[in-house]
C-alpha positions in Angstrom: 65.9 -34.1 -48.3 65.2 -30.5 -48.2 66.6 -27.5 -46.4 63.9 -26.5 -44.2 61.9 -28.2 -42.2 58.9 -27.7 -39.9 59.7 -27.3 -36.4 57.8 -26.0 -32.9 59.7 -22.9 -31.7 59.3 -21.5 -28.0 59.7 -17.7 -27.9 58.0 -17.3 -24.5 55.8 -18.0 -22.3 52.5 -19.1 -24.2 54.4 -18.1 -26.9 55.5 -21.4 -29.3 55.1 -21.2 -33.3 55.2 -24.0 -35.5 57.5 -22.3 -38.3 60.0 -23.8 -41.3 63.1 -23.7 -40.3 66.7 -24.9 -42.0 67.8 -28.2 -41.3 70.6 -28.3 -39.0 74.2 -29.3 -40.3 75.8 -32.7 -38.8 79.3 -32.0 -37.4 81.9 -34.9 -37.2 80.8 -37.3 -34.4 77.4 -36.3 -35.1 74.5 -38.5 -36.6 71.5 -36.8 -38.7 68.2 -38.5 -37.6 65.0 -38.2 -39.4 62.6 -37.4 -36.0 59.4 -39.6 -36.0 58.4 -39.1 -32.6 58.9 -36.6 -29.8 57.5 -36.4 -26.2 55.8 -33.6 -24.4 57.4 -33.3 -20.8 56.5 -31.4 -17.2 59.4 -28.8 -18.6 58.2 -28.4 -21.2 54.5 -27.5 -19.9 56.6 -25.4 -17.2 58.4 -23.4 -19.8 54.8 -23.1 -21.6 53.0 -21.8 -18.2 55.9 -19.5 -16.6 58.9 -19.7 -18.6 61.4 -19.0 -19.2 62.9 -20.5 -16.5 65.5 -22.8 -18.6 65.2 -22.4 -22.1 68.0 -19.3 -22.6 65.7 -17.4 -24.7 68.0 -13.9 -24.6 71.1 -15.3 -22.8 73.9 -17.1 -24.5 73.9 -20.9 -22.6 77.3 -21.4 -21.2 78.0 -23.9 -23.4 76.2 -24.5 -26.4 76.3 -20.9 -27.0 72.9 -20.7 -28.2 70.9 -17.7 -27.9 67.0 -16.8 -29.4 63.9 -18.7 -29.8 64.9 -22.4 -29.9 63.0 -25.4 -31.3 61.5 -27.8 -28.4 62.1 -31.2 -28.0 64.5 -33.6 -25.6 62.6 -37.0 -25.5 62.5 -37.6 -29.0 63.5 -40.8 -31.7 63.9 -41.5 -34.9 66.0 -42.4 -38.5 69.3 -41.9 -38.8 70.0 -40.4 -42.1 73.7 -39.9 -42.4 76.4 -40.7 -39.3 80.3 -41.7 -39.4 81.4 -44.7 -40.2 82.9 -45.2 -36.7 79.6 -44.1 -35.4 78.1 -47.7 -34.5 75.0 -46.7 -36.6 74.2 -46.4 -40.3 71.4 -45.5 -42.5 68.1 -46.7 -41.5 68.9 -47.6 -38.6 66.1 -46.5 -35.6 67.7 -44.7 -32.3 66.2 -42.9 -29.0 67.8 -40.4 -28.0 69.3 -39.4 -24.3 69.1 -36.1 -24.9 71.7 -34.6 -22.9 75.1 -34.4 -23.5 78.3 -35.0 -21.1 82.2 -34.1 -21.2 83.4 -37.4 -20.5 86.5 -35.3 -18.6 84.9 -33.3 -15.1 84.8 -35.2 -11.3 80.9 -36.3 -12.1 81.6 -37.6 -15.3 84.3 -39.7 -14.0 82.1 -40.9 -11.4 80.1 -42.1 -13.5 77.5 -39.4 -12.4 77.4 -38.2 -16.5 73.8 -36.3 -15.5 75.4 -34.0 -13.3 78.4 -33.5 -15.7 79.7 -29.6 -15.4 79.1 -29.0 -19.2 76.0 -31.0 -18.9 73.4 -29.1 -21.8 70.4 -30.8 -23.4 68.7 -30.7 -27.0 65.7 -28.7 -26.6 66.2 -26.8 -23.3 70.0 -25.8 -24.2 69.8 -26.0 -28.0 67.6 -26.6 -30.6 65.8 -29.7 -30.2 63.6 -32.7 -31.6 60.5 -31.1 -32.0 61.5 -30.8 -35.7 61.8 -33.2 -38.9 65.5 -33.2 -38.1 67.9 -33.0 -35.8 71.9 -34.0 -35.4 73.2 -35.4 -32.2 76.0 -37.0 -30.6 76.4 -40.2 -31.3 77.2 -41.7 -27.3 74.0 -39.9 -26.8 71.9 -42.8 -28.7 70.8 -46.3 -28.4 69.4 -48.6 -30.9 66.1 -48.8 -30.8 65.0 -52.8 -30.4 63.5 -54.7 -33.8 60.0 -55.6 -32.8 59.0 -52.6 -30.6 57.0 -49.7 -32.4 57.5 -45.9 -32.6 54.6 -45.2 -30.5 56.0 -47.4 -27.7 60.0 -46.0 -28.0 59.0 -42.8 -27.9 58.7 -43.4 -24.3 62.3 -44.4 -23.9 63.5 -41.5 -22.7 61.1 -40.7 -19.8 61.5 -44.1 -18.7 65.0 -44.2 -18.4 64.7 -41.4 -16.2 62.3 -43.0 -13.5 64.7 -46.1 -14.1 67.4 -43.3 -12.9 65.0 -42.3 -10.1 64.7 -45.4 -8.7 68.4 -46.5 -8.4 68.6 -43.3 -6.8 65.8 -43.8 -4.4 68.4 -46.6 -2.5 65.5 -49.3 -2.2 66.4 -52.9 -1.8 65.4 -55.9 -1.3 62.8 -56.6 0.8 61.8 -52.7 1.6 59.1 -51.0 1.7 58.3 -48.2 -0.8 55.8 -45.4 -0.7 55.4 -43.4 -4.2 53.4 -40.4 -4.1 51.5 -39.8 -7.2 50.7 -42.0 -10.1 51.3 -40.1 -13.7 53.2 -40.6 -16.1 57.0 -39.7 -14.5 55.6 -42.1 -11.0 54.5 -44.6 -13.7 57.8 -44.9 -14.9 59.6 -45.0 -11.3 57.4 -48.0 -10.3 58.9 -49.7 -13.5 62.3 -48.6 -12.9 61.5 -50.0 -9.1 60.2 -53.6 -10.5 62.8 -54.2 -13.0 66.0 -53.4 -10.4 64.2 -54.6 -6.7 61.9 -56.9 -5.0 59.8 -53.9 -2.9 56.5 -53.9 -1.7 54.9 -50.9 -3.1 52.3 -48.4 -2.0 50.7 -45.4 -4.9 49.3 -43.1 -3.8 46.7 -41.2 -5.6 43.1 -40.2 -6.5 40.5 -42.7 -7.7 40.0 -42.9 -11.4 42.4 -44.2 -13.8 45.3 -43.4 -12.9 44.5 -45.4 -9.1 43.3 -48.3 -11.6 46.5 -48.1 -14.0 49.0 -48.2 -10.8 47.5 -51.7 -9.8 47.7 -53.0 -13.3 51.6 -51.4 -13.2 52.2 -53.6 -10.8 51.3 -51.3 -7.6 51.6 -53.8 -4.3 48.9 -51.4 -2.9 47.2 -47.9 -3.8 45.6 -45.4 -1.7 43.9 -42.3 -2.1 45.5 -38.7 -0.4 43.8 -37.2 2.6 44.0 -36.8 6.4 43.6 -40.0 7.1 46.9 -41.2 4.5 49.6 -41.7 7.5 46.9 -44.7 8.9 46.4 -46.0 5.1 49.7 -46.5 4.5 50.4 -48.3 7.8 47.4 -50.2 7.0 48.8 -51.3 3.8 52.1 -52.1 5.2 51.0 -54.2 8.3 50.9 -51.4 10.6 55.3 -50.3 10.0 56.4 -46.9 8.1 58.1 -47.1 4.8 61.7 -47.4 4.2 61.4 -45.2 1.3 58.8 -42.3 0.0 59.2 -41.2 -3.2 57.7 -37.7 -4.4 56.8 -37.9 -7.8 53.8 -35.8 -8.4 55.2 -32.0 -8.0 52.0 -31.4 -6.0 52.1 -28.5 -3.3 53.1 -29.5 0.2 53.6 -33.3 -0.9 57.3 -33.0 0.2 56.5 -32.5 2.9 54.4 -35.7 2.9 57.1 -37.2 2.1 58.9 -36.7 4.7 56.0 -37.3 7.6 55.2 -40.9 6.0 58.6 -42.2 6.2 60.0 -44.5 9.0 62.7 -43.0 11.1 66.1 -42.9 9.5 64.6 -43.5 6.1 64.8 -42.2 2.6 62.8 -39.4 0.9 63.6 -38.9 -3.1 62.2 -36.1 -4.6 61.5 -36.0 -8.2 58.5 -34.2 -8.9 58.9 -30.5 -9.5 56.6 -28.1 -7.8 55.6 -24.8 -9.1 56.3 -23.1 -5.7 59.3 -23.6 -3.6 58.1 -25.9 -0.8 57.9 -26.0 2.6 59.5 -28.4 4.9 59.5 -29.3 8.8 63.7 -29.0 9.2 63.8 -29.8 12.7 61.5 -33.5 11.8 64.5 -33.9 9.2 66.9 -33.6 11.4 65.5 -35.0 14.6 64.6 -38.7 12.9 67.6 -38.2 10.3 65.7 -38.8 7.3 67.9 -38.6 4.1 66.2 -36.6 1.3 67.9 -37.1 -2.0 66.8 -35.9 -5.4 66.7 -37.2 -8.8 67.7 -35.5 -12.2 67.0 -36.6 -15.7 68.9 -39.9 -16.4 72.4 -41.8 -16.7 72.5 -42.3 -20.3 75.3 -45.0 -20.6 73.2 -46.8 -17.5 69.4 -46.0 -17.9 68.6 -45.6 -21.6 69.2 -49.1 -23.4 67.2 -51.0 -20.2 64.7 -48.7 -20.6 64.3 -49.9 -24.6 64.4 -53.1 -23.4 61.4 -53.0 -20.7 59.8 -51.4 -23.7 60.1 -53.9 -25.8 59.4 -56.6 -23.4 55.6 -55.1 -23.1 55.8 -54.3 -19.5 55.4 -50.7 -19.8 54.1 -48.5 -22.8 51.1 -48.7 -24.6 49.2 -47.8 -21.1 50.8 -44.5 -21.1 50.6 -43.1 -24.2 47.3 -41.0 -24.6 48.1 -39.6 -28.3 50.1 -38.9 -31.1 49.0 -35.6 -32.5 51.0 -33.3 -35.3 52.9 -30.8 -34.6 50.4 -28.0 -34.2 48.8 -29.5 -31.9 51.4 -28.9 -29.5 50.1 -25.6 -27.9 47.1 -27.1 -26.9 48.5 -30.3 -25.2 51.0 -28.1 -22.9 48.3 -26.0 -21.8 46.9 -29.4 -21.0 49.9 -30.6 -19.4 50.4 -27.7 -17.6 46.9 -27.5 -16.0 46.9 -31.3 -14.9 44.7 -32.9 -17.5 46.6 -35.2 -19.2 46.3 -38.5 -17.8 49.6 -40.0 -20.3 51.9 -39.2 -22.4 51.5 -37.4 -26.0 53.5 -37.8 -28.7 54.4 -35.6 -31.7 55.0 -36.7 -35.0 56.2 -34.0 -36.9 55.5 -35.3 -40.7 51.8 -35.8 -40.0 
């Protein structure tokens, strides 16, 4: 192994070079990994477009302490390379990553709630990343990666684990009724997190073309397409009742709002997609039919990650999604992409090729 590397590094805004840098050092507790596939995210494209919004480009972060450009990269797998003994993983063994990293010790952490941790920081958008050959991470933060299921396929691990996290936190049950607005990649994943914890009845909601057609093979109990007439659609759908539940997961402009006008009285709205521009929302329709909104962050690595592997490697989700698997400089390109709306799936980096 060598001391540099190759890794993407965000400086700014439209501003990302693919550069050698060192490799990092493992600290005790840490394990090494050899990266062999990292995902491009809607952050990621944001912090491309508009940034920087997150990444602390000229402010220390508050906990890693890190400060400057910083390599990319929080949905990535790979090789371990070295780890401790204690670690639980050795040599050659294949682990995704959760990304983010917990204290173990706040309020949220001892609920359980380890996402919303009050030290919470993440590799690539609080330190450097996995959009590299290398990188060293926690060991609590990993899970084994399944034998059987290919790189390609666990690169998605992460993403799915959190629209497994989204829909535990969408409160459907059994028996309900489900609206999700949008079918990409991140909705694509909440529909398999829905069908692998509930028994809903589910309507997409999207344009025609592929991603209408890849909803339905997902599993979709019924897709329809945006427009005036939506609200009659998806009573149509649904016999002619309101949903219990509306999920927001395409960050489109005034589809919060949506959200909020398709569900039932006394029902659930979860948002998950991130607009560019701060919404706008009816308060007084809130408040008058007490609809619960509720909002969903990332994932509960301990709860979301090793289910995720295993839909995976069951074939239920993956191959569907991924679009690509480009090298590293291609990387500019697809976030402009990404950012702009025309990726249909997910792309992959592999940073040897």
């Amino acid at each position: 192994m060598t001391d540099t590397m190759r890794a993407a590094v965000y400086h700014a805004d439209h501003d990302i070079r693919v550069t050698d840098v060192p490799v990092p050092e493992r600290a005790p507790g840490e394990v090494l990994i050899r990266i062999t596939r990292s995902g491009l995210c809607g952050t990621d494209a944001t912090e491309w477009a508009v940034g920087p919004k997150i990444f602390p480009v000229n402010t220390p972060h508050r906990v890693t302490g890190h400060v400057g450009p910083m390599v990319l990269g929080h949905e990535f797998i790979g090789e371990v390379v070295e780890a401790d003994a204690d670690s639980g993983f050795a040599p050659g063994d294949r682990v995704a990553s959760g990304a983010g990293v917990w204290c173990g010790e706040c309020a949220r952490c001892l609920e359980g709630r380890t996402n919303m941790c009050d030290r919470y920081w993440t590799y690539g958008l609080s330190t450097d990343g996995g959009m590299a050959g290398y990188v060293s991470a926690p060991a609590k933060i990993l899970a084994r990666i399944p034998e059987g299921l290919s790189d390609d396929h666990a690169g998605l691990a992460q993403p799915l684990a959190v629209g497994i996290h989204a829909a535990r936190r969408s409160g459907a049950q059994d028996g309900d009724r489900v609206v999700i607005i949008g079918a990409g990649a991140i909705a694509s994943f909440v529909l398999a997190g829905l069908q692998h914890l509930v028994d809903v009845e589910t309507v997409v909601v999207e344009f025609p073309g592929p991603k209408q057609d890849r909803a339905r093979r997902f599993g979709a109990t019924h897709v329809v397409s945006p427009g005036e007439g939506l609200a009659a659609d998806v009573a149509e759908a649904l016999g002619g009742v309101k949903p219990d539940v509306v999920i927001e997961a395409s960050g489109a402009p005034g589809q919060l709002a949506t959200a909020v006008s398709l569900v039932r009285d006394g029902g659930r709205v979860l948002a998950v997609g991130l607009p560019k521009a701060k919404p706008e929302l009816d308060v007084h329709s809130v408040v008058f039919r007490e609809i619960t909104i509720d909002s969903s962050l990332a994932h509960v690595c301990d709860v979301d990650l090793a289910p995720a592997l295993d839909i995976l490697a069951e074939g239920v989700v993956g191959p569907e999604l991924l679009e690509a698997v480009l090298p590293l400089e291609e990387l500019p390109a697809q976030l402009e992409r990404l950012a702009s709306g025309k990726l249909e799936g997910k792309v992959l980096i592999d940073p040897w090729a």
